[in-house]
Phi, psi and omega in degrees: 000145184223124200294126149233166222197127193240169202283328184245043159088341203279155188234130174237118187263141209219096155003126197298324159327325205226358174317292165337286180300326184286358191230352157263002168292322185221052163316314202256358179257347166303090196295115170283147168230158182233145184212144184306160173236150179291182194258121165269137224266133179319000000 
C-alpha cells in the first residue's frame, strides 16, 4: 500500500496495483511532499 496526501489534507491508501490509474485520475489533487535524503556514506 502506498499513503497519499491530498491538498485538502485527507491521506489515502491506495494499493500498488491501482497506483498508476489514481494517480492520473486525481493529478491536480495531489500534495507533493520533498523530504531531505540523508547523507551518504563514504
Amino acid at each position: 500500500m502506498f499513503t497519499v496526501k491530498l491538498k485538502n489534507g485527507e491521506t489515502v491508501q491506495v494499493p500498488l496495483e491501482e497506483l498508476e490509474e489514481f494517480l492520473e485520475k486525481n493529478r491536480e489533487q495531489i500534495q507533493e511532499q520533498h523530504k531531505p535524503m540523508g547523507k551518504r556514506r563514504t
